[in-house]
C-alpha positions as CSV (number, residue, x, y, z in Angstrom):
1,X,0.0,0.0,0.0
2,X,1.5,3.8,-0.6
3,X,1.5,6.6,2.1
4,X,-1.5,7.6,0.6
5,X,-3.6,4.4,0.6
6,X,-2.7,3.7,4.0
7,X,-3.9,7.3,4.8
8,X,-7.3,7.0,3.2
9,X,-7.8,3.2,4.9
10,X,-6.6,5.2,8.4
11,X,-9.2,7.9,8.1
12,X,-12.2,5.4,6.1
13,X,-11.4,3.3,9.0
14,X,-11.8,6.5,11.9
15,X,-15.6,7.3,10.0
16,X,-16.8,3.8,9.8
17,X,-15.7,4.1,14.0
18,X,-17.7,6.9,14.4
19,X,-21.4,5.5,12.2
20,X,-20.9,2.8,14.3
21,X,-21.3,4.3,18.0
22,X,-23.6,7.3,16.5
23,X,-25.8,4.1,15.5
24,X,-25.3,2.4,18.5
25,X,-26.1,5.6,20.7
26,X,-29.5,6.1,18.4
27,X,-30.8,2.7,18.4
28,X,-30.2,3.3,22.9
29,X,-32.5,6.1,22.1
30,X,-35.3,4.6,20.1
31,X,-35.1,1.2,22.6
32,X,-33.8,-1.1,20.0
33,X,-32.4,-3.6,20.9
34,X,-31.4,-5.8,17.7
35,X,-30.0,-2.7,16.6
36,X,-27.6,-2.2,19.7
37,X,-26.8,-5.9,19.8
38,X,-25.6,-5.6,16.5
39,X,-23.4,-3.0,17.3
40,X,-20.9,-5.8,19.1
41,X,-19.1,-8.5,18.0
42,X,-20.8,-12.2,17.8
43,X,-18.3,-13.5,20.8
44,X,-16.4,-13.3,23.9
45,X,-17.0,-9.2,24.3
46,X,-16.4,-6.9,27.4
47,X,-19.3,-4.4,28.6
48,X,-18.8,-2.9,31.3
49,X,-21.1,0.0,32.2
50,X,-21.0,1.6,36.0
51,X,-24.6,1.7,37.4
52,X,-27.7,-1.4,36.0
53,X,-25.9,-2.9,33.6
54,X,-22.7,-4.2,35.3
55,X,-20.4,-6.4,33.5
56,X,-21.2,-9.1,29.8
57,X,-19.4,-10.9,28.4
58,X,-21.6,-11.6,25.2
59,X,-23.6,-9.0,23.2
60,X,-26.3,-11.3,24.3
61,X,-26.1,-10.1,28.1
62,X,-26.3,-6.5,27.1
63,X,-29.7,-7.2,24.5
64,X,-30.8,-8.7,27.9
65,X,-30.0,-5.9,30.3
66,X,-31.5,-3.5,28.0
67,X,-34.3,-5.0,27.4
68,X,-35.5,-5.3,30.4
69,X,-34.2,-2.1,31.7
70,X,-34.1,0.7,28.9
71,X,-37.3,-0.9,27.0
72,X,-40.4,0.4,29.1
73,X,-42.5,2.7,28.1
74,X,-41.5,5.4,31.7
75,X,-37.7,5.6,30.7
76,X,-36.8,8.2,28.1
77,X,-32.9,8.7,26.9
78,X,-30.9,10.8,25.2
79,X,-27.4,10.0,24.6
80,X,-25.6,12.8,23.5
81,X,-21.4,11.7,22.5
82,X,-18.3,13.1,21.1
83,X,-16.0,13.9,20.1
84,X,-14.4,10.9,19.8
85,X,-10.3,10.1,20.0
86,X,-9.7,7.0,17.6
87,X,-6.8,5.4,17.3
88,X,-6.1,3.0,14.6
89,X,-3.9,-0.1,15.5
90,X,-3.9,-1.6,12.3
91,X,-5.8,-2.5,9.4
92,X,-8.5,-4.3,11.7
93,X,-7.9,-3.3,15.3
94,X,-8.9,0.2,16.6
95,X,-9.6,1.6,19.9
96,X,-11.3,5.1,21.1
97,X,-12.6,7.1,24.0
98,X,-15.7,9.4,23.9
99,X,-17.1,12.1,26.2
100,X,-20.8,11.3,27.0
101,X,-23.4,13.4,28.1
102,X,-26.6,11.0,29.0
103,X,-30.2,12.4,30.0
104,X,-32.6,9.9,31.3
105,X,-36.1,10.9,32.8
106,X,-38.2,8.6,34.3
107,X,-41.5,9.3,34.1
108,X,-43.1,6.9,36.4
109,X,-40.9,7.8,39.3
110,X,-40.7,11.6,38.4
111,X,-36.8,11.9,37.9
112,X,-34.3,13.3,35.7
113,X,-30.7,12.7,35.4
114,X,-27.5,13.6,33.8
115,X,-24.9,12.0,33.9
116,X,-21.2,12.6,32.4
117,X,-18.7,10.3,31.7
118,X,-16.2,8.3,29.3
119,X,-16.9,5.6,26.8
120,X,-13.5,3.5,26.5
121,X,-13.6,1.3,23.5
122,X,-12.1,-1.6,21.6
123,X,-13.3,-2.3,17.8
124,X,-12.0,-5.2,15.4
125,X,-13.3,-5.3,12.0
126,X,-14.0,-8.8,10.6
127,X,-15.2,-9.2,7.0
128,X,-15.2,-5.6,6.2
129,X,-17.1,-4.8,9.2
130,X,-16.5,-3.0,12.3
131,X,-17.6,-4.1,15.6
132,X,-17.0,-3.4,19.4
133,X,-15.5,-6.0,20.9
134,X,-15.0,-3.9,24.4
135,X,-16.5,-0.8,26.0
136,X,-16.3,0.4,29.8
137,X,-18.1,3.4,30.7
138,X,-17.2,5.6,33.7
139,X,-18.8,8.3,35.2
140,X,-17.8,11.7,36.3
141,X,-20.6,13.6,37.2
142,X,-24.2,12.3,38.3
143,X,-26.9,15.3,38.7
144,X,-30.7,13.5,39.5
145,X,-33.9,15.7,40.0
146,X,-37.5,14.7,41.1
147,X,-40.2,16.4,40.6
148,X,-43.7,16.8,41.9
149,X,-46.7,19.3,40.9
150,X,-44.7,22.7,40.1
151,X,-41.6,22.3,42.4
152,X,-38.2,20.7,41.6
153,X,-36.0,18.8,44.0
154,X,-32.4,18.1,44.1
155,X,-31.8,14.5,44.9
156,X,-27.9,13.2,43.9
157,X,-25.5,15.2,42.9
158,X,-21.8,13.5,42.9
159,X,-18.9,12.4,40.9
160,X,-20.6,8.9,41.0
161,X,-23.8,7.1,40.4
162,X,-26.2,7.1,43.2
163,X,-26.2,4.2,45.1
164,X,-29.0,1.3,44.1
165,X,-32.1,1.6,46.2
């Protein structure tokens, strides 16, 4: 390959990253979950987000989590991501962090939160395709809100998730 191949498989490779999490994050946000299963790789995976979802080791635990979690009717989300740091390892190997600003409002327990953190991420592509094959969330900032008639309540604010009630 010339300089200049190599250059355009670099940055087809760094856009092909980025569709995949912006499809990822929008299939979060219109609760599909096929959609965000196929986002990872068909095997031995690591997902590790802080807070419900814990630690899979399959695409098939995360479909799962979501599922039962994200999927109900109360729990609006809105994940909004970027800008992303890629770095390509070679032709099929990549890994990146993202800045993530999530909003979730549940509207059966009247709360809203926001909460800030990093994506750290793995990719492989296999068969002209790219895939995560590891992703670990942290937090940094956790803001929740409740609300009731006309008044607004703080109820968590941290550099971590509140803890499970």
């Amino acid at each position: 390959m010339t300089d200049l191949e190599t250059r355009i498989a670099r940055l087809e490779a760094i856009e092909a990253i980025k569709a995949l999490k912006a499809r990822y994050w929008y299939c979060c946000d219109n609760k599909d979950v096929e959609g965000v299963r196929d986002c990872f790789f068909d095997g031995p995976v690591e997902i590790h987000y802080e807070g419900p979802v814990g630690l899979v080791h399959h695409r098939d635990g995360l479909y799962e989590v979501f599922k039962d979690i994200a999927c109900q009717n109360h729990i609006v989300e809105m994940h909004h991501g970027g800008p992303p740091n890629i770095e390509i390892h070679g032709p099929d190997d990549a890994r990146a962090r993202w800045g993530l600003v999530y909003h979730l409002m549940n509207t059966e327990v009247k709360t809203s939160s926001v909460v800030g953190g990093y994506y750290d991420d793995e990719y492989r592509r296999v068969d002209g395709k790219w895939w995560i094959t590891k992703a670990r969330f942290r937090v940094c900032s956790a803001v929740t809100y409740g609300w009731k008639d006309a008044s607004v309540r703080l109820l968590h604010a941290s550099a971590a998730l509140p803890a499970a009630s």
